[in-house]
C-alpha positions as CSV (number, residue, x, y, z in Angstrom):
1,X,15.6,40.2,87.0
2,X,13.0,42.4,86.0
3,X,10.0,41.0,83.3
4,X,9.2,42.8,80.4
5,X,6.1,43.1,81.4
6,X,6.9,45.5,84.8
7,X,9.4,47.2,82.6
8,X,6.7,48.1,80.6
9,X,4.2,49.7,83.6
10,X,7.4,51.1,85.3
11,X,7.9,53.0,82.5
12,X,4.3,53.9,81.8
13,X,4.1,55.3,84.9
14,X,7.5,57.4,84.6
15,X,5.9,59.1,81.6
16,X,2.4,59.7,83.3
17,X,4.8,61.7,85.9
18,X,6.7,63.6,83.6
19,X,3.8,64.8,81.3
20,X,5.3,62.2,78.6
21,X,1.3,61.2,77.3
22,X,1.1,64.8,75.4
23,X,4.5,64.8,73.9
24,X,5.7,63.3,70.7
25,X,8.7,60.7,70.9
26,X,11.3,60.1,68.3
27,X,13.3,57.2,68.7
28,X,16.5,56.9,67.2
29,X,16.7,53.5,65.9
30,X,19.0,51.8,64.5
31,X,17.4,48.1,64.2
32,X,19.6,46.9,66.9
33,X,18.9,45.0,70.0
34,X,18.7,48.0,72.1
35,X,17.1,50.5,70.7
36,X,14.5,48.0,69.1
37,X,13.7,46.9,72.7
38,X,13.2,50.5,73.8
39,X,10.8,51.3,70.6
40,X,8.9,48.3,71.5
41,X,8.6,49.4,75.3
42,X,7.4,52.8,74.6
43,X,4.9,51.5,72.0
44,X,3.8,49.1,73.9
45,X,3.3,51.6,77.1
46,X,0.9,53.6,75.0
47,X,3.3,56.5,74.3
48,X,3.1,58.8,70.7
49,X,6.0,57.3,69.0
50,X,8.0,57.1,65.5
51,X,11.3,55.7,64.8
52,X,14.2,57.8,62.7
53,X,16.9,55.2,60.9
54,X,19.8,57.0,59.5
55,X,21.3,55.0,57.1
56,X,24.3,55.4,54.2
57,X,25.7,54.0,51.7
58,X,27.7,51.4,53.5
59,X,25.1,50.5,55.6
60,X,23.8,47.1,56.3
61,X,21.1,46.6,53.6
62,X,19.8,43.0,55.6
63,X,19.4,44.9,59.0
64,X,17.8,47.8,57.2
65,X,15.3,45.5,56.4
66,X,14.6,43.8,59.0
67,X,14.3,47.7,61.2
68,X,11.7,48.1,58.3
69,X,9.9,44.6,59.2
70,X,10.1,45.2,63.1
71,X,8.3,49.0,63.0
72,X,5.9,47.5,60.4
73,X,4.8,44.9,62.7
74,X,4.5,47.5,65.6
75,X,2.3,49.2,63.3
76,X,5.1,52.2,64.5
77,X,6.1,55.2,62.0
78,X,9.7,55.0,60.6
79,X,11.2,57.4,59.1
80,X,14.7,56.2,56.7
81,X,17.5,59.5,56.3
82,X,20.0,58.8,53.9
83,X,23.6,60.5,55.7
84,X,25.5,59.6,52.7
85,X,26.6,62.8,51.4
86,X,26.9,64.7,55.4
87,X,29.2,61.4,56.8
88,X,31.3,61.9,53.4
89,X,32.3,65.5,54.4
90,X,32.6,64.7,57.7
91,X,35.1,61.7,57.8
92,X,37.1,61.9,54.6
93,X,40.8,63.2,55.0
94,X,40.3,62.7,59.0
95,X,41.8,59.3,60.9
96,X,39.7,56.6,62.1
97,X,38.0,55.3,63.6
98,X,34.4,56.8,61.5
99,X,32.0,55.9,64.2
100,X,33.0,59.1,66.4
101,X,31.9,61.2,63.1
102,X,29.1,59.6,62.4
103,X,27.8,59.9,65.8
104,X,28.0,63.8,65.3
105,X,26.2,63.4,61.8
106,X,23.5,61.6,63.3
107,X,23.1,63.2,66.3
108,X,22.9,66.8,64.4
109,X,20.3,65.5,62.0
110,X,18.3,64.2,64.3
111,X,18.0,66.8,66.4
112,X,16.8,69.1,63.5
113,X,14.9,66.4,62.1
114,X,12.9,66.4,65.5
115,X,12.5,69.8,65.5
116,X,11.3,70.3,62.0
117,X,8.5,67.7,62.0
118,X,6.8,68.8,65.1
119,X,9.0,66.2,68.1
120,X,9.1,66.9,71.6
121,X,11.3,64.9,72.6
122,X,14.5,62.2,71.0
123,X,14.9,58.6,72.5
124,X,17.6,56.0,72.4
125,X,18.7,53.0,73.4
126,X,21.8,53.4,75.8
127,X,21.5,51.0,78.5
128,X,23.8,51.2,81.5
129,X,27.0,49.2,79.7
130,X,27.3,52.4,77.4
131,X,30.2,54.9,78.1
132,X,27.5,58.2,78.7
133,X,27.3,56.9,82.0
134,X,29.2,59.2,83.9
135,X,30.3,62.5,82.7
136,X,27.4,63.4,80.5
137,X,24.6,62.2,82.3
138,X,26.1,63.8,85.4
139,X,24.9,67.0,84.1
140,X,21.2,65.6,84.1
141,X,19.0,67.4,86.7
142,X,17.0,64.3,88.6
143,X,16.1,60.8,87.3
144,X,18.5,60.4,84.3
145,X,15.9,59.0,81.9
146,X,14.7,62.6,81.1
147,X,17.7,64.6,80.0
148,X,17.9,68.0,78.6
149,X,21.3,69.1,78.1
150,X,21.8,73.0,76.8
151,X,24.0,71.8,73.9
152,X,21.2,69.9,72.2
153,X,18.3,71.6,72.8
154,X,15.7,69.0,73.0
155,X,15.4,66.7,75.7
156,X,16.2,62.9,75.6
157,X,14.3,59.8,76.8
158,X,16.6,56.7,77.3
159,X,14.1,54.1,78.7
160,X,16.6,51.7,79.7
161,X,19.7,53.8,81.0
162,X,19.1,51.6,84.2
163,X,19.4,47.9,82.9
164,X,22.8,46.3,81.8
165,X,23.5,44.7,78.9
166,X,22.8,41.5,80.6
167,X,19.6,42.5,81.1
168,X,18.5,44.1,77.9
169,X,19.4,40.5,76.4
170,X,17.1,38.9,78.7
171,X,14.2,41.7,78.0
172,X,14.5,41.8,74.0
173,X,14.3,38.1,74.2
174,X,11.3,37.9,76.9
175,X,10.1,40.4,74.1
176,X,10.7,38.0,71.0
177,X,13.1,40.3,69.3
178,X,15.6,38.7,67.7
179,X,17.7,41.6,65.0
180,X,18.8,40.0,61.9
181,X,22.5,39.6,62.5
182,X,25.4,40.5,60.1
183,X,27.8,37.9,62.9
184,X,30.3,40.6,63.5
185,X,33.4,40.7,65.5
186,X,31.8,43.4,67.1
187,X,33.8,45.4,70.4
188,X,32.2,43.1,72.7
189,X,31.7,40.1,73.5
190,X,27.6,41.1,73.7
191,X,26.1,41.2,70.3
192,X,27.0,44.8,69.3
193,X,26.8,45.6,65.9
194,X,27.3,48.7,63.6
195,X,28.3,49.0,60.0
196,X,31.6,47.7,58.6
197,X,33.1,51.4,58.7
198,X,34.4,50.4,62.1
199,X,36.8,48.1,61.1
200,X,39.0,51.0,59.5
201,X,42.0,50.6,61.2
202,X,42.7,53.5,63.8
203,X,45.4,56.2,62.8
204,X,44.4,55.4,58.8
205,X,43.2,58.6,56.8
206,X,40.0,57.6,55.6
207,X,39.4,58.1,51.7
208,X,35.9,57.0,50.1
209,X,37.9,53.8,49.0
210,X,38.6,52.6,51.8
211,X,35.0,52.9,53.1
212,X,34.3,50.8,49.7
213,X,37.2,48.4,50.8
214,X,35.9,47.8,54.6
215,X,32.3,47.6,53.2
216,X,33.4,44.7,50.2
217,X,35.4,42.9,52.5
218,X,33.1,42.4,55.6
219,X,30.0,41.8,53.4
220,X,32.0,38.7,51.7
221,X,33.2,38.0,55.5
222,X,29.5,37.7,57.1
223,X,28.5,35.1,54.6
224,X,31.0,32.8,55.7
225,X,30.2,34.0,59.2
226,X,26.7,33.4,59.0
227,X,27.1,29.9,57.6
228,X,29.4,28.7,60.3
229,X,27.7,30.8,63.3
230,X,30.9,32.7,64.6
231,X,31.8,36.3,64.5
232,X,34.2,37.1,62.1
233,X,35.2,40.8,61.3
234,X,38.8,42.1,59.1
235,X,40.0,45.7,59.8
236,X,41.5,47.2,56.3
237,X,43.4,48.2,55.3
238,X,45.8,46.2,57.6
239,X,43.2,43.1,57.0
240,X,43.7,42.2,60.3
241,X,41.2,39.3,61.4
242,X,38.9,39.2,64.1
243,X,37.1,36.6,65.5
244,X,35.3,34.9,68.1
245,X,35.1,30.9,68.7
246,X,37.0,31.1,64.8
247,X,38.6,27.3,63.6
248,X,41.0,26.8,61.2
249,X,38.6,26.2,58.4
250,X,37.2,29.6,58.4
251,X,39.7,31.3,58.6
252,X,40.9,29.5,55.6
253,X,37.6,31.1,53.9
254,X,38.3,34.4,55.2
255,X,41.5,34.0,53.9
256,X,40.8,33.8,50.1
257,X,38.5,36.4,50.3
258,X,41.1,38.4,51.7
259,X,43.3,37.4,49.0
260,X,41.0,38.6,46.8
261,X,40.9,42.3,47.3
262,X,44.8,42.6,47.6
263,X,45.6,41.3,50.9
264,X,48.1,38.8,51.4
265,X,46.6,35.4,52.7
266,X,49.0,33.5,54.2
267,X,50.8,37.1,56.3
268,X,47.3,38.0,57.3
269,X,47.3,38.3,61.1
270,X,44.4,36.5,62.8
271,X,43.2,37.8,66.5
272,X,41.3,34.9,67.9
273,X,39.3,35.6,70.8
């Protein structure tokens, strides 16, 4: 298991190689474990770097914070994009799930974004769990940390494409960064959160009400979630529950809230995992 202190000179030195000192680096970053670990690697290995958090009007509002706290205390440039308006025309009148959308969305304004103010260069923080392993970094001409694929037109850094999940964990803790935490179902076991537009159920065609539903009903969710410590999310408009390490008592609580917004509490199905 690597230290995050070699991390840091191995990829110090990858950048002295590729000419990485005289570029300027735009992180995507989303507040999360992974791409907060690779902000804080390439600040800390003396790279020019600023961070770019889309957010929208179902976003997180705590963890939006706290990625405002965290670049702060790097003493790191952030730059906040409100997608509001570009997700809406995207993903309205399609079927779930949003987060395929909202890739594109964020993708497209970054890359412009980059462009426009002067980047050389977009980072994020896929690590080697993530499913662009394989068919698009197979188009990648040598070491796949440095990727410039026609389609985008501007290269990407992913610092830590060649550590698992596992050892990201490890790292970010090593690191001391510790995300605020919504306590999501998540789609893995690994913390892995997103925003509450994920738990539209697939096949559904997504209306700006339902976004509103899945936003209202996980935010009263994660309160409960927090309190007790397990991950807890409810997929609308089926309100489906999902949850990890869940007792009975909880998923009493998540029960009346479900109640509350239409959903019939005692034929709710529960997935306990």
């Amino acid at each position: 298991m690597r230290d995050i202190e070699s991390v840091v000179e191995e990829i110090a030195r990858f950048s002295e190689e590729h000419g990485l000192y005289e570029k300027r680096i735009l992180v995507m970053f989303s507040g999360g474990k992974d791409s907060s670990l690779a902000l804080y690697i390439l600040k800390e290995a003396g790279l020019n770097v600023s961070a770019l958090t889309f957010f929208h009007r179902w976003s997180w509002r705590e963890t939006l914070n706290w990625a405002m706290g965290f670049t702060k205390k790097l003493g790191v440039e952030h730059y906040l994009v409100d997608i509001t308006n570009g997700l809406l025309r995207e993903v309205t009148g399609r079927k779930g799930p949003v987060c395929i959308n909202c890739k594109k969305v964020m993708l497209w304004n970054a890359k412009w974004f980059a462009i426009n103010n002067g980047f050389d260069i977009l980072a994020k923080g896929d690590n080697a769990n993530d499913k662009i392993i394989g068919a698009l970094l197979d188009q990648c001409e040598g070491d796949i940390r440095l990727c410039g694929l026609p389609r985008i037109g501007i290269p990407f850094f992913r610092p830590l494409i060649k550590y698992t999940a596992e050892e990201v964990e490890a790292l970010a803790e090593e690191a001391g960064i510790r995300p605020y935490r919504m306590y999501e179902h998540s789609r893995r076991r690994q913390w892995r959160e997103g925003c509450p537009l994920q738990y539209i159920d697939r096949e559904e065609i997504v209306t700006e009400k339902l976004m509103d539903l899945a936003y209202r009903v996980n935010y009263e969710v994660s309160k409960i979630a927090r309190k007790r410590k397990v991950r807890v999310s409810v997929r609308v408009p089926s309100f489906e529950v999902m949850c990890w390490d869940c007792d009975g008592e909880t998923l009493r609580g998540v029960g009346e809230i479900i109640s509350k917004f239409g959903g019939d509490e005692s034929g709710t199905s529960a997935r306990k995992t």
